[in-house]
N, C-alpha and C positions, 0 to 999 in steps of 0.2 A: 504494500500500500504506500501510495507514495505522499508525503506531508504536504502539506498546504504551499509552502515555499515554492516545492517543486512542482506544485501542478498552478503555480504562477498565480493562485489565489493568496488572500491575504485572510493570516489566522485573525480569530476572534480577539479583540483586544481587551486584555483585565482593564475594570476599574484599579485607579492610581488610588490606594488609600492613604498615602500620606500627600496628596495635594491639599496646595494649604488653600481655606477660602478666603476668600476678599470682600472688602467690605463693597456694597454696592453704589456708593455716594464715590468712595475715594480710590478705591481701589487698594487699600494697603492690606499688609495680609493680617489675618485675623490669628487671634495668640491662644494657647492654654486649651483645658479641655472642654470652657465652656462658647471658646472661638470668640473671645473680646477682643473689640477693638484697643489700639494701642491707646488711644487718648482716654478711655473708659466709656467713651460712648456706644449707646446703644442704637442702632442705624435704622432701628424699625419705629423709634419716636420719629416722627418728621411733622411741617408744619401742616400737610397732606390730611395727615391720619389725624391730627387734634380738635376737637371737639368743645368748638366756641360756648359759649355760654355767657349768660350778665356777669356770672361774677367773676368770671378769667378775662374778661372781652379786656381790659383796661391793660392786663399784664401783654395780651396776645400781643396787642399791635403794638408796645412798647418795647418788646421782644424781637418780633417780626421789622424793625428797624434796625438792630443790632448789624447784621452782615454787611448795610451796606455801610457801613461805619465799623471796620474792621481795626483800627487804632486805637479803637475805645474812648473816643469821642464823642460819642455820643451818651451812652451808659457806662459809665465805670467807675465803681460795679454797677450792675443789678444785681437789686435783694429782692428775690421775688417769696413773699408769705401770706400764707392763705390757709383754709382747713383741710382739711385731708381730702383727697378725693378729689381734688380740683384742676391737678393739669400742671402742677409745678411741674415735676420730674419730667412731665414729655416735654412743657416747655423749651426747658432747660437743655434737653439732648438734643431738641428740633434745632436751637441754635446753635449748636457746637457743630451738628450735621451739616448746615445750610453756608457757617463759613467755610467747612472743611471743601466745600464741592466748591463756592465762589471764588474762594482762598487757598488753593491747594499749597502756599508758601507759608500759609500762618500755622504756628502751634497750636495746637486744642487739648487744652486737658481738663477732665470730668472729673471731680473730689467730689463724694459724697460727703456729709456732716457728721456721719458714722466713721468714714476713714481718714479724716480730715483728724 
């Protein structure tokens, strides 16, 4: 029987299990075994997926100006606080996300107040 080489077909190709994934904003590769980004952001908050409301609406678009004021002239900082359940944490990743893809030169890094 002659193998795949020799009968000028091409063999089945394994899945690569150690390819690393990439984030889909920045493209860098993703770390560890729960596949975090290197800045600690989390790439599935975006400003897409967050869910206006009255009482985030004020933070949103305060936010939602951040990137294009990458120097931090405009906000710096923002302290964003509010009750639980309100949209800080996506907020907060939606902007780190949204410079990293406008700003692929700028540093981003994501400190929770637990690892802080």
């Amino acid at each position: 029987m002659k193998t795949p080489k020799e009968q000028g077909t091409k063999s089945p190709q394994k899945p690569l299990r150690n390819m690393r994934k990439r984030c889909p904003h920045c493209h860098k590769a993703l770390e560890g075994p729960g596949r975090r980004h290197p800045s600690g952001l989390n790439s599935k908050y975006t400003f897409e997926g967050f869910r206006e409301d009255p009482i985030n609406q004020f933070a949103r678009n305060a936010a939602g100006n951040i990137p294009s004021y990458p120097q931090g002239k405009l906000f710096n900082p923002l302290v964003v606080y509010g009750e639980s359940n309100t949209g800080k944490t996506h907020l907060l990743h939606a902007v780190g996300n949204l410079v990293m893809v406008q700003h692929p030169e700028a540093q981003v890094l994501y400190v929770s107040a637990e690892s802080f």
